[in-house]
C-alpha positions in Angstrom: 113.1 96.3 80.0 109.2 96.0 80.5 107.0 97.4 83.5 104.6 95.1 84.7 101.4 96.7 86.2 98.6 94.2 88.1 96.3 92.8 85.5 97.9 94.9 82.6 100.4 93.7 79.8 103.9 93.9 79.5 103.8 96.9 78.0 105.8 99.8 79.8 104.5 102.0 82.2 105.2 104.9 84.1 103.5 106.9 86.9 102.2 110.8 87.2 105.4 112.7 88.1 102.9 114.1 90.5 103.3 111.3 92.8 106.2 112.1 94.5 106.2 115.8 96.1 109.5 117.5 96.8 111.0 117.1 100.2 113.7 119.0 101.7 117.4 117.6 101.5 115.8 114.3 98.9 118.8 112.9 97.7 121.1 115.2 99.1 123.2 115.0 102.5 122.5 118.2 104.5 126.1 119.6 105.7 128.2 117.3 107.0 126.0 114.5 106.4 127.4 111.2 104.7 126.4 109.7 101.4 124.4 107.1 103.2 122.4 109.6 104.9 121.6 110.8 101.8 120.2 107.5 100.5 118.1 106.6 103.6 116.1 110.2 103.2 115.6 109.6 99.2 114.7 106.1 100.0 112.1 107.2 103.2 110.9 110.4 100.6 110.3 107.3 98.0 108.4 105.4 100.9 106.1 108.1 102.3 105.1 109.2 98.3 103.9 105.6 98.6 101.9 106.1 101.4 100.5 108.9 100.2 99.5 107.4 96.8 97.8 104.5 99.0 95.7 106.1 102.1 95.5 103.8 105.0 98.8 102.2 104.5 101.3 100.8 106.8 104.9 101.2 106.8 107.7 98.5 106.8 105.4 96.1 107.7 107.6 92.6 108.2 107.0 89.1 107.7 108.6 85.9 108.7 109.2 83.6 105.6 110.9 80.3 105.6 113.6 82.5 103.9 114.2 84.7 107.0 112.1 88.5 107.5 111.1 90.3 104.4 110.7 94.0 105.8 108.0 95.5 102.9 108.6 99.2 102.5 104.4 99.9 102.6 101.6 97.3 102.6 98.4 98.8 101.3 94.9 98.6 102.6 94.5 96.0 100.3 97.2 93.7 101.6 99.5 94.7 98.6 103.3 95.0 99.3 105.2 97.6 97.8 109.2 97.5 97.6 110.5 101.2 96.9 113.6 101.7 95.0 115.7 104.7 94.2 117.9 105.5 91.3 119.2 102.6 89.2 119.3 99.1 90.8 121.6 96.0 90.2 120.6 92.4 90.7 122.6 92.0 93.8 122.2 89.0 96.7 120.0 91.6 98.8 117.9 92.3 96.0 118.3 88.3 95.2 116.9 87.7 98.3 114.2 90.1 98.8 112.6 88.6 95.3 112.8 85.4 96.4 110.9 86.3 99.6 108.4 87.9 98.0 107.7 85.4 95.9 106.8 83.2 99.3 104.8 85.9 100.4 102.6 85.4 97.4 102.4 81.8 97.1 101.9 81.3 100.6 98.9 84.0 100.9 100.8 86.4 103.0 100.2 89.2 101.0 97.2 89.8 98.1 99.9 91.2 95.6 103.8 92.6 95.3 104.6 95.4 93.4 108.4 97.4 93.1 108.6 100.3 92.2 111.6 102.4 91.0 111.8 106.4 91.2 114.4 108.8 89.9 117.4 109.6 92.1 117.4 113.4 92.6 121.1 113.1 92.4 122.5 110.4 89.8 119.5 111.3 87.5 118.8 108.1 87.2 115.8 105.2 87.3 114.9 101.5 87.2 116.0 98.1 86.9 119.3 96.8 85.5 118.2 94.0 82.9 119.2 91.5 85.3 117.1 92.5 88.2 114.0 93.6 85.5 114.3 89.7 84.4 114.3 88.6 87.8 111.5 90.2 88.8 109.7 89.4 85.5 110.3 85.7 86.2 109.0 85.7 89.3 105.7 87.1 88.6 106.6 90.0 90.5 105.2 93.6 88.4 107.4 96.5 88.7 107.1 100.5 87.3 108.9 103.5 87.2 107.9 106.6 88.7 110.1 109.6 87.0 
């Protein structure tokens, strides 16, 4: 599995564990709460560390491709898209079809660049791309890093 970084190599990278602060309940369901309650607030803690990283940045900004709406978790200043993802991710038909959308984006001029970016699941322990989804994004041009 490489990380791909704008304008570096293939050689693997990895973020300041500084970037992401603590928030309250990240990765955990408060009482009561469900599993997927859980996700959304580790995926939203993921988002806003993002934004933070990148002042002036918006959030979920969407676009209308000729493959349907790409929803981008933050866009930066610069007119880069970032994807945030949380724990260890599978190639699945969502993720399929979000890298295939992103790869219009960038051909047609919709965005300056695309970056992913995978963070640590404060529950599972655990980060990155499945080989699948790492060579997927790989082939499409698209860089990607881990942030532990």
């Amino acid at each position: 599995m490489s990380a791909h970084r704008f304008g570096q190599s293939s050689t693997p990278r990895t973020a300041p564990t500084l970037l992401l602060r603590r928030v309250p309940g990240f990765g955990v369901a408060a009482k009561g709460g469900s599993q997927i309650t859980a996700n959304q607030a580790a995926g939203n803690a993921a988002r806003d560390a993002l934004v933070l990283e990148y002042p002036g940045s918006q959030i979920e900004a969407t676009f209308v491709t000729t493959a349907g709406v790409r929803r981008l978790d933050v866009l930066t200043s610069e007119g880069v898209g970032l994807e945030s993802k949380v724990g260890r991710t599978s190639l699945s038909a969502a993720t399929r079809s979000q890298i295939a959308k992103d790869a219009l984006l960038l051909r047609s001029g919709g965005v300056t660049g695309i970056e992913w970016v995978f963070v640590r699941s404060e529950v599972a322990g655990k980060i990155g791309s499945m080989d699948p989804l790492a060579n997927a994004l790989d082939t499409a041009g698209i860089p990607w890093r881990l942030v532990p």
